[in-house]
C-alpha positions as CSV (number, residue, x, y, z in Angstrom):
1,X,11.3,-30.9,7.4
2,X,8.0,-29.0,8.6
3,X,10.6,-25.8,9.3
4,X,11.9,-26.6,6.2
5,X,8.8,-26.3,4.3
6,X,7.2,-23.3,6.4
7,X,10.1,-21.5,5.3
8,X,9.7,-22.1,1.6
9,X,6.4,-21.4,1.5
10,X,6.6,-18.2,2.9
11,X,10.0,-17.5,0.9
12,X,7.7,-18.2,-2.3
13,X,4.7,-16.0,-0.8
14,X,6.8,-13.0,-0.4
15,X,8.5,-13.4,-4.1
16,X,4.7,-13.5,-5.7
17,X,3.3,-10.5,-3.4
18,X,6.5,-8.3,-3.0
19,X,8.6,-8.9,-6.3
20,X,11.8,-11.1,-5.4
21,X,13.0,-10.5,-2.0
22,X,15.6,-12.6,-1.3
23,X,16.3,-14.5,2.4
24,X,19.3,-13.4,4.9
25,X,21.0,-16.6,4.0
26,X,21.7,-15.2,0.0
27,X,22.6,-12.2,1.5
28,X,25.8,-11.1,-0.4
29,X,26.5,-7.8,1.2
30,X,24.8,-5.7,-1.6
31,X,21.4,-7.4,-1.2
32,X,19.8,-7.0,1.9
33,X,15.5,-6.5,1.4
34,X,13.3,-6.1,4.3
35,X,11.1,-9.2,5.0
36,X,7.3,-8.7,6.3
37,X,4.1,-11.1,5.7
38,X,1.0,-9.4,4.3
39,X,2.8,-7.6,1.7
40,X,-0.6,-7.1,0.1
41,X,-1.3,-4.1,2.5
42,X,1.0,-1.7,0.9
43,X,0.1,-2.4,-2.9
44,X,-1.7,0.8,-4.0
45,X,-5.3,-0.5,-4.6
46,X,-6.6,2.5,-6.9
47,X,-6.2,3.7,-10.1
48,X,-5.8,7.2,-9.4
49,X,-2.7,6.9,-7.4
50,X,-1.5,4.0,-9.9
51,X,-1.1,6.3,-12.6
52,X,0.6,8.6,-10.6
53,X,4.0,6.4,-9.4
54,X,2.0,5.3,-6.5
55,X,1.5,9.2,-5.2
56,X,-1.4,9.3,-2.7
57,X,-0.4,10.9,0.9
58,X,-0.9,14.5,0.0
59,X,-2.9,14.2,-2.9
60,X,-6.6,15.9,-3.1
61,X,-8.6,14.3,-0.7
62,X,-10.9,11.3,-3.1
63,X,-12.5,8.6,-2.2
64,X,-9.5,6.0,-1.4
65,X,-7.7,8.5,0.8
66,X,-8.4,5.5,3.4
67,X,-5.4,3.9,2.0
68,X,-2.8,6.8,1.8
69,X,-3.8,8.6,4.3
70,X,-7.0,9.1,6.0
71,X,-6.7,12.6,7.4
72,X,-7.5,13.8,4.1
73,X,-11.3,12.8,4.5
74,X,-11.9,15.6,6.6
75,X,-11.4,18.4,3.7
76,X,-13.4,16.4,1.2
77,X,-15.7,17.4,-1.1
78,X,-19.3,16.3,-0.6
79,X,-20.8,14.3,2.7
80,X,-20.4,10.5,1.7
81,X,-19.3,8.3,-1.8
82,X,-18.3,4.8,-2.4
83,X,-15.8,3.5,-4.4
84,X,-14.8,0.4,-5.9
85,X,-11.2,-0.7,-7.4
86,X,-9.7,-3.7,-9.1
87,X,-6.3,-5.0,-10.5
88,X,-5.3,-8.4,-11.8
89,X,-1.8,-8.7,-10.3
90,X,1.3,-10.4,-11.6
91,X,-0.7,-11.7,-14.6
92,X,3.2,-11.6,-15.8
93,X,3.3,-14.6,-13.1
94,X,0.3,-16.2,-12.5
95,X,-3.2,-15.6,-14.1
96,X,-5.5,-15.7,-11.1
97,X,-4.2,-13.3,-8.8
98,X,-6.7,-10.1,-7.9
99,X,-6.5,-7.2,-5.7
100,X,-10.2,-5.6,-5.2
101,X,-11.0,-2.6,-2.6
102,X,-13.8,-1.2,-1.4
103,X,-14.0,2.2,0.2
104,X,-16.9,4.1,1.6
105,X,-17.1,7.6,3.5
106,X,-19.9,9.4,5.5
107,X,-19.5,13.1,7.2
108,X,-20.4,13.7,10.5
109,X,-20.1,17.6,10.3
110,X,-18.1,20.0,8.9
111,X,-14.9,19.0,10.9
112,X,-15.5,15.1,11.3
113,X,-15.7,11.8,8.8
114,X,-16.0,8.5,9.3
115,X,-14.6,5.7,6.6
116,X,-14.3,2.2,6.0
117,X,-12.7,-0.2,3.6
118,X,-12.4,-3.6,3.0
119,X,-9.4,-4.8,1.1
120,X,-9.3,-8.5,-0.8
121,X,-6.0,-9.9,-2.0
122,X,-6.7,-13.4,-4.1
123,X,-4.1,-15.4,-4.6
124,X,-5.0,-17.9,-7.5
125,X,-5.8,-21.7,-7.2
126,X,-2.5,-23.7,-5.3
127,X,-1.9,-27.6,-5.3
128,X,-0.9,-28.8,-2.2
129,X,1.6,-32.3,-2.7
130,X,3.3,-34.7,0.0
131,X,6.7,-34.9,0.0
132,X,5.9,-38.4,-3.1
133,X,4.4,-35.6,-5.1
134,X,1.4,-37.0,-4.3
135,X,-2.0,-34.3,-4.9
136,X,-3.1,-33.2,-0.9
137,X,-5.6,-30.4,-1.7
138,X,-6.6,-27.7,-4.0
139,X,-7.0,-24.2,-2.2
140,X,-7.3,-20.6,-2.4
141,X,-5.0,-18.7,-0.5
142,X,-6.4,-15.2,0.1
143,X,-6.2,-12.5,2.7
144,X,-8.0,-9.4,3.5
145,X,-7.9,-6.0,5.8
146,X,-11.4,-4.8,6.9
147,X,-10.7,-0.8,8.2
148,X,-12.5,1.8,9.7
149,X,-11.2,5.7,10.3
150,X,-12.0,8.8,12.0
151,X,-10.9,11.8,10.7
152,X,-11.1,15.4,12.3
153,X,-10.4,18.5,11.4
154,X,-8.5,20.5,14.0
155,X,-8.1,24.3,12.1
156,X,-8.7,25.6,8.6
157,X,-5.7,24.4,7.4
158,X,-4.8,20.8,9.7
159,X,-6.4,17.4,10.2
160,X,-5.4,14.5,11.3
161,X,-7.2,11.0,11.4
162,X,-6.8,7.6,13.4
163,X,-7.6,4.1,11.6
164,X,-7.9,0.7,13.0
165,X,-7.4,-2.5,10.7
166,X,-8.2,-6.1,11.0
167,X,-5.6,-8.0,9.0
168,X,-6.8,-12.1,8.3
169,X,-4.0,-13.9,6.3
170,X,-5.0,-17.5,5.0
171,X,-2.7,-19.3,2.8
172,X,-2.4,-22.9,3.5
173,X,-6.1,-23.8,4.6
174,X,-5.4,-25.4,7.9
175,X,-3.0,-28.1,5.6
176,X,-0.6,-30.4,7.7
177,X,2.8,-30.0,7.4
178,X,5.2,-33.0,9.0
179,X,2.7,-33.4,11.5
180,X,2.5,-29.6,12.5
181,X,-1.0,-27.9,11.9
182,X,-0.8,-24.2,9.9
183,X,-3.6,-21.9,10.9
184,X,-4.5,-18.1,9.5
185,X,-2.4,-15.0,10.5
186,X,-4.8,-12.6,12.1
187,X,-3.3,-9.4,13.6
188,X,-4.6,-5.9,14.5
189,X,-3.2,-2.6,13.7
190,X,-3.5,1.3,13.5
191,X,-2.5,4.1,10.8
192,X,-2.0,8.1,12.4
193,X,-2.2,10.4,9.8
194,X,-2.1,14.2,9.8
195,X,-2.7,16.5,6.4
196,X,-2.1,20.4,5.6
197,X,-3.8,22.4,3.4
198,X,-3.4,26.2,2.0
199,X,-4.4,28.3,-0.8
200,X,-1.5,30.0,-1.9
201,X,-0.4,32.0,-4.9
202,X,2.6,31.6,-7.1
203,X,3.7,33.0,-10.4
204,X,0.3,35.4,-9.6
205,X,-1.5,31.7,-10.0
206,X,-4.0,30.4,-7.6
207,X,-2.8,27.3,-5.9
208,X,-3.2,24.7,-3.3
209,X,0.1,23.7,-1.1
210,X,-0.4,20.3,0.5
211,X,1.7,18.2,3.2
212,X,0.8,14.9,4.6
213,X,2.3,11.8,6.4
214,X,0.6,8.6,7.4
215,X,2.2,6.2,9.5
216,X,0.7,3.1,8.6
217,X,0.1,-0.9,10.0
218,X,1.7,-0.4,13.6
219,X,0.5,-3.5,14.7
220,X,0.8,-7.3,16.1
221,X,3.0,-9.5,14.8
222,X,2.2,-12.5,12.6
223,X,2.5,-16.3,12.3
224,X,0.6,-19.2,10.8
225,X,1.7,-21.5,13.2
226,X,1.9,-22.4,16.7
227,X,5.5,-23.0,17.5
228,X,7.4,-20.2,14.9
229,X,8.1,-16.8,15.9
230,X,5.8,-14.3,14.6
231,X,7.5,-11.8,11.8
232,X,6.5,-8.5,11.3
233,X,3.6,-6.9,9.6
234,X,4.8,-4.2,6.9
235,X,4.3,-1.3,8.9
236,X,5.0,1.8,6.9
237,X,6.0,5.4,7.0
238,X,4.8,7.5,4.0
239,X,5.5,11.5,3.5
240,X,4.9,13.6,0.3
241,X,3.8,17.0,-0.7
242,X,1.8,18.4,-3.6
243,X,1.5,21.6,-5.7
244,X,-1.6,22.1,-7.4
245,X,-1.8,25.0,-10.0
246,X,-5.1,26.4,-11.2
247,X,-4.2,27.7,-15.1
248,X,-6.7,29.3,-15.9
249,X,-10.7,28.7,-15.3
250,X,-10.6,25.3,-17.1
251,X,-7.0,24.0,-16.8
252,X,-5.0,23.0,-13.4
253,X,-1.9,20.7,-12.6
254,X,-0.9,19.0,-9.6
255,X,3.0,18.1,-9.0
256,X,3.2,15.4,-6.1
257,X,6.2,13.6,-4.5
258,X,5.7,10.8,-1.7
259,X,9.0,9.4,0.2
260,X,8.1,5.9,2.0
261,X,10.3,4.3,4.5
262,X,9.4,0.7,6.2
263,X,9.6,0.8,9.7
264,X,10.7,-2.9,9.8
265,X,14.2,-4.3,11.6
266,X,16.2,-5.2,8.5
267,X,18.2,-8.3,8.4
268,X,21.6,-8.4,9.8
269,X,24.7,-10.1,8.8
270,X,25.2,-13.2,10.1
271,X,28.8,-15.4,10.6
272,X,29.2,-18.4,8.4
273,X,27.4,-20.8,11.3
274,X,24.3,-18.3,10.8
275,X,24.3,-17.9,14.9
276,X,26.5,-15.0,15.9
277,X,25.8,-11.0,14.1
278,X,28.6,-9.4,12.2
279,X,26.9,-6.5,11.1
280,X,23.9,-5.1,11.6
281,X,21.0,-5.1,14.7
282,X,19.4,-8.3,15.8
283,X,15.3,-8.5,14.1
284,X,13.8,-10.6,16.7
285,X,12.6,-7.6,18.9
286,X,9.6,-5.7,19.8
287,X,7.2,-3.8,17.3
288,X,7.8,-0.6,19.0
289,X,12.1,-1.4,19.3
290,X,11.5,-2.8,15.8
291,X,10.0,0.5,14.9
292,X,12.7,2.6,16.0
293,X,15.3,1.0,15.3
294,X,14.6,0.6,11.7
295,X,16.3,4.1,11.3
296,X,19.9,3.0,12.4
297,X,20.2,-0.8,11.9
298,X,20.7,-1.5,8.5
299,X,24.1,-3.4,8.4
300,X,25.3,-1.0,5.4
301,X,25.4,1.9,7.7
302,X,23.4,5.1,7.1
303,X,24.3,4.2,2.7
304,X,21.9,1.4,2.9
305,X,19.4,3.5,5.3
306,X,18.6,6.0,2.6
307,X,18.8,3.1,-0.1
308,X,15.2,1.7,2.2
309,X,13.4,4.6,1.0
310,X,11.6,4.8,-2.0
311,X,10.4,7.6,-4.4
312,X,7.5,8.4,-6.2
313,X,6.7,10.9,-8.3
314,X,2.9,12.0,-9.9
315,X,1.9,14.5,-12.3
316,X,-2.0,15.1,-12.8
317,X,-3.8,17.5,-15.7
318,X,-7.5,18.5,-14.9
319,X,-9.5,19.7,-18.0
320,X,-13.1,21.7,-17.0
321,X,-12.3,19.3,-13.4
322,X,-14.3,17.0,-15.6
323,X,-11.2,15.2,-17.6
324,X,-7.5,13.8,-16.2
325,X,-4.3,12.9,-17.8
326,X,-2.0,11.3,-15.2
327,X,1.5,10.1,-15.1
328,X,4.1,8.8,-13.0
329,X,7.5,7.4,-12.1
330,X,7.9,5.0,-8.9
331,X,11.8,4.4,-7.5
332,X,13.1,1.6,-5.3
333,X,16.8,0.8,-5.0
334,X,17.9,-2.5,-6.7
335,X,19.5,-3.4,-3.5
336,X,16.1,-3.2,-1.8
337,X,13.7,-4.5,-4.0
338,X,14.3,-3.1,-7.5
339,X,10.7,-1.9,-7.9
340,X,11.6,1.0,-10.9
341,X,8.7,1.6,-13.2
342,X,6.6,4.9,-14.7
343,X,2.8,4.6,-15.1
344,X,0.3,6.7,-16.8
345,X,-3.6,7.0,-16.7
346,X,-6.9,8.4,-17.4
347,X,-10.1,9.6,-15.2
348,X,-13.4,10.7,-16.2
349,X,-15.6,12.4,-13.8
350,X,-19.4,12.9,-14.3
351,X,-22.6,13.9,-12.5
352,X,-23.0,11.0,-10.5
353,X,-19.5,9.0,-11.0
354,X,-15.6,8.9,-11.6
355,X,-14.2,6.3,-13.6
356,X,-10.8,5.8,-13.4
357,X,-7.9,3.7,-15.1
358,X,-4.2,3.2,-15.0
359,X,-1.4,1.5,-16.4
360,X,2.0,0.3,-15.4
361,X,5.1,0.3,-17.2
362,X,8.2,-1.3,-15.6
363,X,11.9,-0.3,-16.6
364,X,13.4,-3.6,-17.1
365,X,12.6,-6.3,-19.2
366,X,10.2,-9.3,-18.4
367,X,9.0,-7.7,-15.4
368,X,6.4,-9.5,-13.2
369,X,4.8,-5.9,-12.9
370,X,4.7,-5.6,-16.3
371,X,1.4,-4.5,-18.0
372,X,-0.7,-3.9,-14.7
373,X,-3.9,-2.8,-14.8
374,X,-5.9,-0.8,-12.2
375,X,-9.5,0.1,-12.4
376,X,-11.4,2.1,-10.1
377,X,-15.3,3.8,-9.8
378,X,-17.0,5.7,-7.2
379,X,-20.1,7.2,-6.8
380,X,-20.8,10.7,-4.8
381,X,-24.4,10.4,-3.2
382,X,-24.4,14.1,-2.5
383,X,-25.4,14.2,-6.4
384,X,-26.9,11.1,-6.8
385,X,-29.2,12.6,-4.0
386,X,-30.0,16.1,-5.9
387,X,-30.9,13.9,-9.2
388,X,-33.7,12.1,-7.5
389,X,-34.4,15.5,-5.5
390,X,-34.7,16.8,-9.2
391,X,-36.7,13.9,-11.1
392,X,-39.2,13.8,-7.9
C-alpha cells in the first residue's frame, strides 16, 4: 500500500509540473515520455526567453543567462545587475502554483563573472487524507535550486562557464505513509556551458553570429524515501544558435533556434508480467551510463530518438535598443510530451531597469499551459551607479 501510494503521488507530481507524462505500465508502444523528479528545473523562469518559444542558449547574454547557459555572462554588458522573475503556473489547473527566480551577477575583470540564482517552485496548498478519507494535514509542497557560476572568457570570441546547484525537493512534509516516513529530495549537480560570439556581415549588414550549448543538472539521484530507488534528476542537453541583424542605427532582429535533448534512460518495454525487457535498455543504471545511453536506448529505435528532442524557435525586434517585440514557437512530439505552443512578448528597457513580459499560447484546446504569464525586472547597477555619481 505505502509503494502504492509513493507511486501515485509522484505519478500526480510529474502530471502537474511536466504536463501529462504517462507511467511505463500505459505504455502502448506510441507513448513512451521520459520520467525525472524536479521537473521544475527546466521550466524557463523569464520572460525574455518565454516570449521567445523558450530560446535562451545563444541568446544575447542578459541577466538570466544563469539559466540557459552561463557562459554567456562573460561577454555581458556592464559589471553586475539583478533580476527578478515570476509566473503563476498551471492557473489552467490549480490557482496557487508560482515559479519566482532570482538572479544576480558581479564581474571580476574583463574575462571573469561570477553569478548566482535562487529558484522557487510553489506548489499550492495540498490535503493530506488516510486511506477513510479522513483530513491528515494541510501543506505546502515546494522546492527550490540555490546556484552559483563562474564564467571565463578564454579568447575574443569563446567562453565557457561551470555552475553548481543545490536542488531541495519537499512535497509531502515528512507525512507517514503505511508506516514508512517520506523525507525531502536533496541532490547536487553541475551545468558546463560554452558560448561563441562574432561580428560578421551579411547582406552588407552588421551582424552578430552566436553558438552555445549547456549541458545542464548532471547530478545525484533522487528519492523521498529511505527504501525506494532514487530516479533521475532532469539533466538536460541544450544547443541553439542565433543571428542578430543590426538594420539600420535604430532597428535590429535576432533569429534564434535551440534544440534540447534529455539525457535521461527512457523507459523500456516491459513483457506482460512487467519483469523481463522486450524492447528497449534497462533505466536503473548509473547517471553517467544513464547519460550516455540516453542516445541509443529508446525502444523505438533511432525514430523515437529524434522524436526526444524538442524545438524552439524565437524571433526578437529591437527599436533605438530601448523597445522589443518578441515571438515564438516551442515543439515537442505528442509521443513525448506534446508540449506545442507559440508565445509572444514585450520588453522595455530604461536608464536604470528592463521590464519584461510574456505570454503563452498553446496549440490545442484546454491546455493546462494555456494563458501563462511570465514577468521579469532587473536592474543594471553600473547605471544606477552613474545616477547617484550624477545627483551627488
Amino acid at each position: 500500500m505505502k509503494r502504492y501510494f509513493l507511486s501515485i503521488l509522484a505519478v500526480f507530481i510529474i502530471i502537474i509540473e511536466a504536463n501529462a507524462q504517462i507511467t511505463t505500465g500505459e505504455l502502448t508502444g506510441e507513448i513512451n515520455t521520459i520520467p525525472s523528479v524536479v521537473p521544475f528545473l527546466t521550466i524557463a523562469p523569464d520572460s525574455r526567453s518565454g516570449a521567445m518559444g523558450d530560446v535562451g542558449v545563444a541568446t544575447s547574454p542578459d541577466i538570466n543567462s544563469l539559466h540557459w547557459n552561463p557562459a554567456k555572462f562573460a561577454f555581458i554588458d556592464g559589471n553586475g545587475g539583478l533580476g527578478l522573475s515570476y509566473s503563476p503556473w498551471l492557473r489552467n489547473l490549480v490557482p496557487d502554483i508560482n515559479l519566482a527566480s532570482l538572479t544576480a551577477y558581479k564581474r571580476i575583470d574583463d574575462k571573469q563573472v561570477i553569478s548566482g540564482s535562487l529558484l522557487y517552485f510553489s506548489l499550492g496548498n495540498i490535503t493530506f487524507t488516510d486511506i477513510f478519507g479522513n483530513t491528515m494535514r494541510n501543506f505546502n509542497p515546494n522546492e527550490f535550486a540555490v546556484d552559483l557560476s563562474y564564467s571565463r572568457k578564454f579568447s575574443e570570441n569563446i567562453s565557457g562557464a561551470l555552475t553548481f546547484r543545490y536542488i531541495y525537493s519537499n512535497l509531502t512534509g515528512g507525512t507517514h505513509v503505511g508506516g514508512t516516513e517520506t523525507k525531502p529530495g536533496t541532490s547536487i549537480a553541475a551545468d558546463l556551458g560554452t558560448y561563441y560570439q562574432k561580428e560578421i556581415t551579411v547582406l552588407d549588414k552588421e551582424s552578430v553570429l552566436r553558438l552555445g550549448i549547456n549541458i545542464s543538472n548532471i547530478g545525484s539521484k533522487m528519492s523521498y524515501t529511505d527504501d525506494q530507488d532514487p530516479d533521475f534528476i532532469p539533466i538536460n542537453m541544450r544547443f541553439g544558435g542565433s543571428l542578430e541583424f543590426e538594420l539600420d542605427q535604430y532597428n535590429s532582429i535576432t533569429l534564434a533556434v535551440d534544440l534540447n535533448k534529455m539525457l535521461v534512460p527512457t523507459p523500456p518495454v516491459y513483457d506482460s508480467a512487467g519483469i523481463n525487457i522486450i524492447y528497449g535498455k534497462d533505466p536503473n543504471v548509473s547517471v553517467p551510463v544513464g547519460m550516455i545511453q540516453s542516445f541509443y536506448d529508446a525502444p523505438g529505435g533511432f525514430k523515437e530518438e529524434m522524436r526526444e528532442i524538442t524545438y524552439s524557435f524565437g524571433l526578437e525586434y529591437w527599436y533605438s535598443g530601448q523597445f522589443a517585440v518578441r515571438a515564438g514557437y516551442f515543439h515537442e512530439h505528442e509521443t513525448k510530451g506534446n508540449r506545442q505552443f507559440f508565445t509572444a512578448g514585450l520588453g522595455l528597457r530604461l536608464n536604470v531597469f528592463s521590464l519584461d513580459f510574456a505570454y503563452l499560447v498553446p496549440t490545442a484546446q484546454n491546455h493546462p499551459l494555456a494563458r501563462t504569464l511570465r514577468f521579469s525586472l532587473s536592474f543594471d547597477f553600473d547605471t544606477f551607479r552613474k545616477l547617484n555619481k550624477k545627483a551627488e
